[in-house]
N, C-alpha and C positions, 0 to 999 in steps of 0.2 A: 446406327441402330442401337435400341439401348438394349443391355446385359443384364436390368435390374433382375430380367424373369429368372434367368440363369439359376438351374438348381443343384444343390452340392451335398452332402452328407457332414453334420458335426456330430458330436458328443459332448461338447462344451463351449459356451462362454463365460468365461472368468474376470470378474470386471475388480479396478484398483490393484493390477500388478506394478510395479515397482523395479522387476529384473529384468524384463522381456522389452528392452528398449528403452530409448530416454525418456524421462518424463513419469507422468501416469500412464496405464496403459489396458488398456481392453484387449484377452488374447482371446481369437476365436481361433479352437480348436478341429482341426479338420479329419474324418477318419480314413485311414491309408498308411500303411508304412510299406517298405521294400526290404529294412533290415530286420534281422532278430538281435539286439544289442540285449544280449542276458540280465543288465541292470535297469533295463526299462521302466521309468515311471507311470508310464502310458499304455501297459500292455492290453487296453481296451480299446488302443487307438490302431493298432498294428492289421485286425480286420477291417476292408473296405469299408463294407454291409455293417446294417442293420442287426443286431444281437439283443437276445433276452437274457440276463443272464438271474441265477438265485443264488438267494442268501440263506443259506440253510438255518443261522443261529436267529435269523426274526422268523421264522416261520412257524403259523402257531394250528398250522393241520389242518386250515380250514376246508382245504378240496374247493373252491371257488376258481382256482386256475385251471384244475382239471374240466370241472364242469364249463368257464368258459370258453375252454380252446376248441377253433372251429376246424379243426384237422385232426384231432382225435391223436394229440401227438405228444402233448401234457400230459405225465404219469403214465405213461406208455415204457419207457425205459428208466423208471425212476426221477430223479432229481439231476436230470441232466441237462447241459444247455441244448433251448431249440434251434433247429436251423430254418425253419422258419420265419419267426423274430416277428408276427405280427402284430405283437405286444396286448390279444386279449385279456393273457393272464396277469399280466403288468395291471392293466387298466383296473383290473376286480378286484386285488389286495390288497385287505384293507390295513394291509401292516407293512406294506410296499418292502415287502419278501422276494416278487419278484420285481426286475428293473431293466425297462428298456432302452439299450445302450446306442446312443445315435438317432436322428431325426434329419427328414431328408427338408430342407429349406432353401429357399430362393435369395439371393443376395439383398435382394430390396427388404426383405425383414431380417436378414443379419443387419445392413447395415442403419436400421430403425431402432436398433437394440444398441447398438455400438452409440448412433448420434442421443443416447440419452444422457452420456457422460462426455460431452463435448465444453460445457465449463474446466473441468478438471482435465481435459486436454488444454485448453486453452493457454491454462493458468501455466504448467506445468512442461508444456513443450512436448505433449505425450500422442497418445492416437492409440492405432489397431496395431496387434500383432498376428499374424496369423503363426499359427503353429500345428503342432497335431500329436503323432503322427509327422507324415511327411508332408506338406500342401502340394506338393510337385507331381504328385500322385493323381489331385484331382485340378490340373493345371488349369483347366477351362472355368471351374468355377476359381479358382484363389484369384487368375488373370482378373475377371469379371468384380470382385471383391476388393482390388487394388484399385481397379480403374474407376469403380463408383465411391469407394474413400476419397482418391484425390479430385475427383467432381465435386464432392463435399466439404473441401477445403479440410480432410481429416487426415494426419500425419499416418504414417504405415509403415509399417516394419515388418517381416518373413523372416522363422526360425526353421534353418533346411540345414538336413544332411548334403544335398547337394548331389543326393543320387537320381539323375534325370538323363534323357539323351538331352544332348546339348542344344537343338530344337527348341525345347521347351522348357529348359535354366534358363537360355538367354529372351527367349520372349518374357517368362515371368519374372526373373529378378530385378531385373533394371526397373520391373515398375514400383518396387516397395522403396523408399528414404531412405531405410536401413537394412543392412542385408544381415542378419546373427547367420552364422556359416559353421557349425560341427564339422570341428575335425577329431576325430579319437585318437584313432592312429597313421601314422605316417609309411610306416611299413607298410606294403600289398597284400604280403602272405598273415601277417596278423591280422589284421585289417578284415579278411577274407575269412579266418579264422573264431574271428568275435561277431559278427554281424552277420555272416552268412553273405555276402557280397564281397565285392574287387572296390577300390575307392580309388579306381583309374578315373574312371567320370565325375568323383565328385573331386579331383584334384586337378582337373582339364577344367570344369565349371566352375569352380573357386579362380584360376587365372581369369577365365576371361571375365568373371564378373568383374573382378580387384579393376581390370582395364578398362574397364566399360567405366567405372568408377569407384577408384580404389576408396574414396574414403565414405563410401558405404559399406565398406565391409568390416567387420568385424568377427573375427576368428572366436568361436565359444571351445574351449576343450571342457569335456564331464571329465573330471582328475577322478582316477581310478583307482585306489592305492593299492597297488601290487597286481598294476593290470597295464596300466599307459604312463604312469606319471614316474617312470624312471628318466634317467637325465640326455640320453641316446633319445627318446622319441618326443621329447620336451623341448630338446636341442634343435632336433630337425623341424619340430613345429614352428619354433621361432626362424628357421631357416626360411622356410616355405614363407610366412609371414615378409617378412626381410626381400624375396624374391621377386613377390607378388605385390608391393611397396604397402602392405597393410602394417598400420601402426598402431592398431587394437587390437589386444587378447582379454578374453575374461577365462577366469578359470570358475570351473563350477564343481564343488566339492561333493563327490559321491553322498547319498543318503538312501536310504530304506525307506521313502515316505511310500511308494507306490506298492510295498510288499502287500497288503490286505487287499488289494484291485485284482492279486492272482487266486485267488481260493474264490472269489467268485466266476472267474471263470476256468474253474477246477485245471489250474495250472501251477506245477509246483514251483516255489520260488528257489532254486538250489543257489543261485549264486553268490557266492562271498568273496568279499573284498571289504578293506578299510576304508576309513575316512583322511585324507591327508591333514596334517593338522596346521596351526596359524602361522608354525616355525617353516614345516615346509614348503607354506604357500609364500613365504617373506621371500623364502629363498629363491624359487623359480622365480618373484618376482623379479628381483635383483639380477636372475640371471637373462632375464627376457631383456633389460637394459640395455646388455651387450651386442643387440642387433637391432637396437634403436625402435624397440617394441615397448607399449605400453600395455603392463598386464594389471590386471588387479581381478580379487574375489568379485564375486558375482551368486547371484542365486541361492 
């Protein structure tokens, strides 16, 4: 039976990445997360649903969103996000002030969109990434979106926290080529601490994936400087890695690009932390050596 109908919620696809897997790469973004990681680039991916959100600094007064919301819910409590999210007022502005976040679509037009960049797969050794957000979240459609990739002879690759019941890590992962696997932190109580969850599940689903086929996986840490990237939870990563016979780390160096994505959906950005810089990514790399891990930058 085919899956193409199978319908899913995104907020993005991103076409000619370069980090999110070998090759060239198309990442289709899925909406759902489980964690709250305070340094989120994606924190428009973290709600399942469909969202409106406004941009106050392009808004030029017109009252056209108010006039066309069919729920009388627009300009009701000011300039707030609706929870509705039918995207009227989206539709009418004509200075796209406001914007709606996510669109619910079927796999067979994700993956019409992905096969348009199938030379520069070709050439490259590249394909799909999905990513999000968490794709584990909306497991029926990412399964459905792997399974009609490799029908299409399209390379695939899943970027997951790995927070899943184990059910549904081991149905969906073994079907992507590549597995990108976040680890933040090693500790539980931290762990729990930073995200709002336990990373018992995603370090049970990180083993059995490595087993299933350890040299699909590849460990991503986000380096956090003066959050995760001391040498105690760097150490242990490389442990984990080493235990789990994974022989790739990428380290991905904190940045602020997603800060402006939070005032639109009136949420403050408090978090701060540093950038680690090129001496001390040489040196974690050097030090990943010692457990016969391969690290390098990334992202």
């Amino acid at each position: 039976m085919s899956m193409a109908g199978e319908r899913g919620i995104l907020f993005n696809i991103q076409k000619y990445s370069l980090h999110d897997g070998p090759g060239i790469r198309t990442i289709v973004f899925l909406k759902g997360c489980p964690l709250r990681c305070p340094w989120c680039s994606n924190p428009e991916s973290q709600y399942g649903g469909i969202q409106v959100v406004f941009k106050p600094e392009g808004c030029m007064g017109c009252g056209k969103c108010v006039q066309a919301c069919p729920n009388g819910v627009r300009g009701k409590d000011g300039f707030s996000i609706c929870d509705t999210a039918c995207g009227a007022c989206a539709f009418v502005c004509p200075v796209n002030a406001m914007e709606q976040v996510g669109k619910t679509v079927t796999v067979r037009e994700v993956l019409d969109e992905v096969e348009k960049d199938r030379p520069f797969y070709r050439k490259s050794g590249g394909g799909m990434t999905l990513s999000g957000g968490e794709p584990l979240v909306q497991h029926a459609f990412a399964a459905a979106l792997l399974k009609e990739a490799a029908a299409r002879h399209i390379g695939t690759a899943i970027e997951t926290t790995g927070y899943a019941t184990r059910e549904i890590a081991d149905k969906v992962l073994p079907l992507a080529d590549h597995i990108l696997y976040d680890i933040k932190v090693v500790d539980e109580a931290k762990h729990h601490e930073l995200t709002g969850v336990s990373n018992k599940l995603i370090l049970e689903n990180l083993a059995s994936a490595a087993r299933a086929n350890p040299g699909a996986v590849i460990i991503r840490v986000p380096l956090i400087g003066g959050v995760n990237d001391d040498e105690q939870n760097l150490r242990k990563t490389a442990e984990l890695a080493q235990a789990n016979g994974i022989k790739e780390l990428h380290l991905l160096p904190y940045h602020r690009y997603g800060e402006g994505k939070y005032q639109k959906l009136y949420q403050p950005y408090a978090f701060s932390a540093y950038t680690p810089d090129d001496g001390q990514i040489e040196k974690i790399i050097e030090m990943m050596k010692e457990y016969g891990v391969r690290a390098k930058k990334s992202g």
